[in-house]
C-alpha positions as CSV (number, residue, x, y, z in Angstrom):
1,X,-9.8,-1.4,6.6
2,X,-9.1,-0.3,10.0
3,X,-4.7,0.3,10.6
4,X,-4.5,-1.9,13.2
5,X,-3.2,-5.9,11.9
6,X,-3.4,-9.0,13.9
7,X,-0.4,-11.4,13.1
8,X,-0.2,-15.0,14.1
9,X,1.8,-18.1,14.1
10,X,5.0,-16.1,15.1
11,X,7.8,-18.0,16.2
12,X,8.1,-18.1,20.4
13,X,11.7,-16.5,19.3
14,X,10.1,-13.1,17.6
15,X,10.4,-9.5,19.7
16,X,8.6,-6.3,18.9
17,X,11.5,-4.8,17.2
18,X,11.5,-7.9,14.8
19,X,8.0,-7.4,13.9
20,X,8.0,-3.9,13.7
21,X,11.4,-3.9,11.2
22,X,9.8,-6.8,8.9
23,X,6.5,-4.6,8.7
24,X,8.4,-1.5,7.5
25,X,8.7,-3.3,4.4
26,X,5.1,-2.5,3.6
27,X,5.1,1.4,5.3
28,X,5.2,3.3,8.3
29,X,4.8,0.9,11.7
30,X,3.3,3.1,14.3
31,X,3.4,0.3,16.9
32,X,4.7,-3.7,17.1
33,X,4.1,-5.5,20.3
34,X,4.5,-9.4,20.6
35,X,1.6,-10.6,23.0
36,X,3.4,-12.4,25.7
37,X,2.3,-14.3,29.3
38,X,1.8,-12.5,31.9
39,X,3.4,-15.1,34.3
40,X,6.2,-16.7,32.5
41,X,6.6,-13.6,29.9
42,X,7.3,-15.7,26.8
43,X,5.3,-15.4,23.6
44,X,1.8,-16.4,23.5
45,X,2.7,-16.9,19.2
46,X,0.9,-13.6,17.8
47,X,1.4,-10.1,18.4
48,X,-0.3,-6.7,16.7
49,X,0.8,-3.9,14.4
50,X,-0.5,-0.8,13.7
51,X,0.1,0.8,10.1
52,X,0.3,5.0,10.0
53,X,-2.7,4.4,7.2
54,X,-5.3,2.4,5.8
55,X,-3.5,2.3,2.6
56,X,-0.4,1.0,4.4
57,X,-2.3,-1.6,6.6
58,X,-4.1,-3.3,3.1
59,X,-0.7,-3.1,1.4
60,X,0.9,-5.5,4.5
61,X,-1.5,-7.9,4.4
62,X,-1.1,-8.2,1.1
63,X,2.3,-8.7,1.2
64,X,3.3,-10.2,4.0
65,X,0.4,-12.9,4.7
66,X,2.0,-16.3,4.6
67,X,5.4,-14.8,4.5
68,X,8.5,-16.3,7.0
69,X,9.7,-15.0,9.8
70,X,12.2,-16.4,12.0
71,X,11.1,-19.7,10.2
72,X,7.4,-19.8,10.7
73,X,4.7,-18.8,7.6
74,X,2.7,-16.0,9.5
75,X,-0.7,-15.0,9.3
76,X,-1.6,-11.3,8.6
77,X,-5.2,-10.3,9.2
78,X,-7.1,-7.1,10.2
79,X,-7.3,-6.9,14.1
80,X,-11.4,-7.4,15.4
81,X,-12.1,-5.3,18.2
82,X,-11.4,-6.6,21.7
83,X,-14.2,-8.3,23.4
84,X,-14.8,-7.7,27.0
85,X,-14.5,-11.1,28.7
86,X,-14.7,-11.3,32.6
87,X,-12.0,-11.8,35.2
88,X,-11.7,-15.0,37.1
């Protein structure tokens, strides 16, 4: 399992230091960042974390899949690689 975690479904209300303090419940957070628009900077709704291990990464999912924050059930999931998509 690779240490980096998608999470989805966040509330529009969530900021990285939310998500990275509710992740420290299942380890060390090595980065949170809430994936916002680049024109209106609000919250696109998910966001990524990055666990300091493998161990660490497995345990969050675990944990914290389906759990609420800020009022909304997230979705914890290992992160797929980025795909390359062209500019328009």
């Amino acid at each position: 399992m690779a240490t980096k975690l998608f999470v989805g479904s966040l509330s529009w209300g969530v900021t990285d230091d939310q998500l990275k303090d509710f992740f420290s419940a299942a380890g060390t957070v090595v980065s949170a960042k809430v994936i916002t628009d680049r024109d209106t900077n609000r919250s696109k709704g998910f966001g990524f974390v990055e666990m300091s291990s493998d161990e660490e990464a497995k345990k969050a999912v675990d944990q914290l899949n389906n759990q609420e924050l800020d009022g909304r059930a997230i979705n914890v999931s290992e992160a797929r690689p980025r795909e390359e998509r062209p500019r328009y």
